[in-house]
C-alpha positions in Angstrom: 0.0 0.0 0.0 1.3 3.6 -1.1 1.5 5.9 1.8 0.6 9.7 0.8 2.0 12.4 2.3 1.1 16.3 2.2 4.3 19.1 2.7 3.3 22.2 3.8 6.2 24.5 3.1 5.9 27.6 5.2 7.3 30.8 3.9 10.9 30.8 4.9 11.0 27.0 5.0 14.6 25.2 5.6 15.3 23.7 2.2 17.7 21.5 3.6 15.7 19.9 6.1 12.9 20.1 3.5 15.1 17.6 0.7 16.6 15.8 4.3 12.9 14.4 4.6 12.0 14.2 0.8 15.0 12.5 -0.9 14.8 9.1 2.0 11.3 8.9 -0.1 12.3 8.9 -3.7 15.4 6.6 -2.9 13.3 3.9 -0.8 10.8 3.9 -3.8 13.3 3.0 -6.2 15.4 0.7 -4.6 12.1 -1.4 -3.5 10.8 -1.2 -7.0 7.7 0.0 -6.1 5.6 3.3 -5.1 5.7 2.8 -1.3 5.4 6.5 -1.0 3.9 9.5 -2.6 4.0 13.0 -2.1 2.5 16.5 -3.1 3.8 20.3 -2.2 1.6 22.6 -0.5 2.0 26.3 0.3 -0.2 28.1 2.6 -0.1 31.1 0.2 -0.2 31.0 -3.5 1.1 28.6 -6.4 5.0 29.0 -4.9 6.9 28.3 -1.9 10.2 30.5 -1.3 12.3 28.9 1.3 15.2 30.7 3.3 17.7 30.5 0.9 15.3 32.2 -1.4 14.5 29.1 -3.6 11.2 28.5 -4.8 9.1 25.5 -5.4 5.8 25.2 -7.3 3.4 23.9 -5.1 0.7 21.5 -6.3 -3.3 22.7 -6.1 -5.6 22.6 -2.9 -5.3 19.1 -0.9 -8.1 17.4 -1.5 -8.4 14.0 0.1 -7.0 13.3 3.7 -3.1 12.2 2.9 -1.3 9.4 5.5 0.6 12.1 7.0 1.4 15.9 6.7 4.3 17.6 7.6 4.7 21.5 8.4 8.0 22.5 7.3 9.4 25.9 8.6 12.3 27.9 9.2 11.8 31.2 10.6 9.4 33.2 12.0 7.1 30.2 11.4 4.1 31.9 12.7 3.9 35.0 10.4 2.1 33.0 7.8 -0.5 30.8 10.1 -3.7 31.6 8.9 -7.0 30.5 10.3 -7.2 29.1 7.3 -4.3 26.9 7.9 -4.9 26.2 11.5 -8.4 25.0 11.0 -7.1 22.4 8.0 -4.8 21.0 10.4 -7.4 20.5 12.5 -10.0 19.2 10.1 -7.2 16.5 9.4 -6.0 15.6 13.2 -10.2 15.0 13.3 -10.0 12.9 10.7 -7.2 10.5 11.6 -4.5 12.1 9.7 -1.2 11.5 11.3 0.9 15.0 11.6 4.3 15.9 11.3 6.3 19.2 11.9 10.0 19.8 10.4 12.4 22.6 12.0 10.2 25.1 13.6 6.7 23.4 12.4 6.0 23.1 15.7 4.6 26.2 16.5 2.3 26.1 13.9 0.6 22.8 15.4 0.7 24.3 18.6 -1.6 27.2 17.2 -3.6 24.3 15.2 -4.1 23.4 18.6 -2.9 19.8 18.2 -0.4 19.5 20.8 -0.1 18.8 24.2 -0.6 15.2 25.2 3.0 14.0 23.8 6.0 15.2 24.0 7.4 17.2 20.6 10.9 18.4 19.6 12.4 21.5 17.1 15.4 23.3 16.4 17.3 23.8 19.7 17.8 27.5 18.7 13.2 27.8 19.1 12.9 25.7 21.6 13.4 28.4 24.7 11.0 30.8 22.8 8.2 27.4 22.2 8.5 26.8 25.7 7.9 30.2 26.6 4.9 30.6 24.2 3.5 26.9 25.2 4.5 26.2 28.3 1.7 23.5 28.8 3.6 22.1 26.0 6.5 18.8 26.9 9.3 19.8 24.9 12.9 17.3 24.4 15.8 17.9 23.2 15.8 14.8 21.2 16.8 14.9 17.5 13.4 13.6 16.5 10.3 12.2 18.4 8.0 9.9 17.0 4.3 8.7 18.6 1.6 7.0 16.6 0.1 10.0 15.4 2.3 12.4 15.8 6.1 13.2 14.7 7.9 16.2 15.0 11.9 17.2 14.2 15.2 19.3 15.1 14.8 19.9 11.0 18.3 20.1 9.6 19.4 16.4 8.5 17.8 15.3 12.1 14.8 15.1 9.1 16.8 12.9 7.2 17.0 10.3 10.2 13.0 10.6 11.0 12.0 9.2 7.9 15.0 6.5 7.8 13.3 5.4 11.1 10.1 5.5 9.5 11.1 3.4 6.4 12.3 0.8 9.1 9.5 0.9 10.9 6.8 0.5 8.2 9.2 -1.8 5.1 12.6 -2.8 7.7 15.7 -1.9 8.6 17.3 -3.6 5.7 15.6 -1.0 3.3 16.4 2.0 5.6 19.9 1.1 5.7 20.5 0.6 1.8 18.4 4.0 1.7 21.4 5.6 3.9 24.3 3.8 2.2 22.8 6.1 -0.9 22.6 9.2 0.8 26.4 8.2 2.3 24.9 8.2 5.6 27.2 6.2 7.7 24.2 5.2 10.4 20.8 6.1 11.2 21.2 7.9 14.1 18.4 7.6 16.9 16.5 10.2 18.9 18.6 10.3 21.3 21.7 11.8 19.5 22.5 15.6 20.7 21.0 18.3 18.3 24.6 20.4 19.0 27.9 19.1 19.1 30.2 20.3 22.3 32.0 23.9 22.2 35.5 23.5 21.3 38.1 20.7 20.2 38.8 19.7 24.2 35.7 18.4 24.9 35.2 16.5 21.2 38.8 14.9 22.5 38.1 14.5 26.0 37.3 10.8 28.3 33.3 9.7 28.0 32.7 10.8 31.0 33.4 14.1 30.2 31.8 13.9 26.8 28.4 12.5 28.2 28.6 15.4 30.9 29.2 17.8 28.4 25.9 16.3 26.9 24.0 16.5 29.6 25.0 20.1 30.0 23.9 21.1 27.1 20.3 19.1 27.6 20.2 20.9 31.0 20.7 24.4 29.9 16.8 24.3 28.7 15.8 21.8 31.5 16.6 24.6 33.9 18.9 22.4 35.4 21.5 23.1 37.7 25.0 21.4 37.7 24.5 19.5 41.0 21.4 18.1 39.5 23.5 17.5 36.5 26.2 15.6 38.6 23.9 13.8 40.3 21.9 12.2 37.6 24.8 11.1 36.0 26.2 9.6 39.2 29.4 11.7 39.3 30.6 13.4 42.5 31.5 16.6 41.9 35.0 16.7 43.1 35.8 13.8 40.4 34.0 15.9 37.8 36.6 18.2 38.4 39.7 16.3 38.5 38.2 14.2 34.7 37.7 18.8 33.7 40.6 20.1 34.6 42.7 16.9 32.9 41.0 16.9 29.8 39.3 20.5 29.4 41.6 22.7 31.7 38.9 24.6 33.2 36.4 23.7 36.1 32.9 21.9 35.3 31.3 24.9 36.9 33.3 27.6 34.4 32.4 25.0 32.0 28.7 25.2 32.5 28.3 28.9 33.0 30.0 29.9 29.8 27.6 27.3 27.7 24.9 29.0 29.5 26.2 32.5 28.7 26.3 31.1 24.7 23.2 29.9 24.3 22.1 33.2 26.3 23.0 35.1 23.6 22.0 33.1 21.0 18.3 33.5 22.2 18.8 36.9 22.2 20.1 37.1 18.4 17.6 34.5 17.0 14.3 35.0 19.1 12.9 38.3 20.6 14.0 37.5 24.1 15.4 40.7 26.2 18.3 40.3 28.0 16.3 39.7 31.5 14.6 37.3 29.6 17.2 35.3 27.9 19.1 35.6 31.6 16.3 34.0 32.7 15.9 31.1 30.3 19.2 29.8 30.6 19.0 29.5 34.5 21.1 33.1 36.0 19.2 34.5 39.2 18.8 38.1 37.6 20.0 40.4 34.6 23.1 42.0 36.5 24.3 38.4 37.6 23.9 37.3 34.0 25.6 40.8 33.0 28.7 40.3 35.5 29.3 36.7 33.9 29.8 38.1 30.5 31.9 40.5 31.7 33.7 38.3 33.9 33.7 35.7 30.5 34.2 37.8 27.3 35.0 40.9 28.6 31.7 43.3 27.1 27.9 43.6 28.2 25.2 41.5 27.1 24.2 44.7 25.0 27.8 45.0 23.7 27.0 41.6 22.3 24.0 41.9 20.8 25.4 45.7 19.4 27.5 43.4 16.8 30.5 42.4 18.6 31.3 38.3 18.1 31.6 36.2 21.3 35.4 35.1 21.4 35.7 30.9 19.8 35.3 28.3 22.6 38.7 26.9 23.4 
């Protein structure tokens, strides 16, 4: 049976992560010799869809019949183009046992729809402080993808690429969804689990596994609100052995460690959503804007606002 499957492309929409979800399709049809899956283009607007990179598509007409599963794909400012119009299809669909899907920052156009809720969802790691602060009732992971029965959402980048490799396994086997890599000269299918972000700095790509899974679970933590102790204890480290494995391998304390991929991924909200400095302070677990402020001085040298004015934050060592 031919699965059918509806893209919406958002105006602005990652092309990348777009073709990351498409191209598994294509390639799984014609190594199993057979349509297992077909597809149409949608646009919320008009006959074209313009992506980020200011390619455009030609979209096909209205969607007619209720496909398998469709899939919001979006880049930014996802919202600007989510018409009642829009929302109420999505709806319409969810009501009619159409499974969903949402690619990059898709999500926050399901959250509108009013779709989401019960499971937990995932989206580009640079989003997901402003989703959580639009949608707090919303369970948001840091997971690469997430997949339910109905529902299926994605980091976007090539995180799309490995969603639908673990769909072709699921539905047709891994023995299909691994020739299907081998062609795209993916070396594995990763799983869910994988980090959207890679660690700052060559050290901690060359440090022990313990410090590389605590790096991890830094990162994970910055939007958990965690704090390092909680870190330390999950991962059943003491903290005086975190900083002997640190100091060998990264020269610099856990705790300095932590604060300065806090600071980074403060002002990375600040550049890529329209958080203000209190808020992005906030978000990323500081007490206050002047204890956030003393950090980056303390760190980098300049003000949050000398950051944000155009200056670069130095490289990670």
């Amino acid at each position: 049976m031919t699965q059918s499957l509806a893209f919406i492309l958002m105006p602005g929409f990652s092309a990348i992560a777009f073709f990351a979800a498409l191209e598994p399709l294509r390639i799984a049809n014609r190594l199993a010799g057979q349509e297992l899956y077909a597809w149409t283009i949608r646009a919320p607007d008009g006959d074209f869809a313009e992506a980020s990179n200011g390619m455009q598509l030609r979209c096909d007409g209205p969607l007619s019949d209720v496909p398998h599963l469709l899939v919001i794909c979006a880049g930014f400012d996802p919202l600007d183009h989510a018409r009642p119009a829009l929302l109420g299809q999505i709806r319409r669909l969810w009501r009619a046992g159409c499974q969903i899907g949402a690619i990059d920052t898709g999500a926050f156009v399901l959250a509108e729809a009013g779709i989401l809720g019960r499971e937990t969802i995932t989206l580009h790691w640079e989003a997901a402080e402003e989703f959580r602060r639009r949608y707090p009732q919303i369970p948001v992971s840091t997971e690469l993808y997430e997949r339910h029965s109905r529902l299926m959402t994605c980091a976007g980048g090539t995180a799309a690429m490995d969603m639908m490799l673990d769909g072709i396994a699921a539905s047709h086997g891994i023995a299909l969804a691994q020739a299907v890599s081998d062609q795209l000269i993916h070396d594995r299918i990763r799983p869910p689990t994988e980090p959207q972000r890679t660690a700052l700095g060559l050290p901690a790509q060359c440090a022990g596994r313990a410090v590389q899974r605590l790096v991890v679970a830094m990162e994970h933590g910055i939007g958990l609100g965690r704090s390092l102790a909680t870190i330390l204890k999950a991962e059943g480290i003491h903290r005086r052995q975190a900083e002997r494995l640190f100091l060998a391998s990264m020269g610099v304390t856990p705790g300095r460690f932590y604060r300065e991929l806090r600071i980074r991924h403060a002002v990375e909200l600040m550049r890529q959503t329209r958080m203000t400095v209190h808020e992005a302070a906030l978000a990323v677990g500081f007490s206050s804007q002047p204890v956030f402020s003393r950090a980056c001085r303390q760190h980098f040298g300049m003000s949050p606002r000398a950051i944000l004015a155009g200056s670069s934050l130095p490289a990670a060592d």
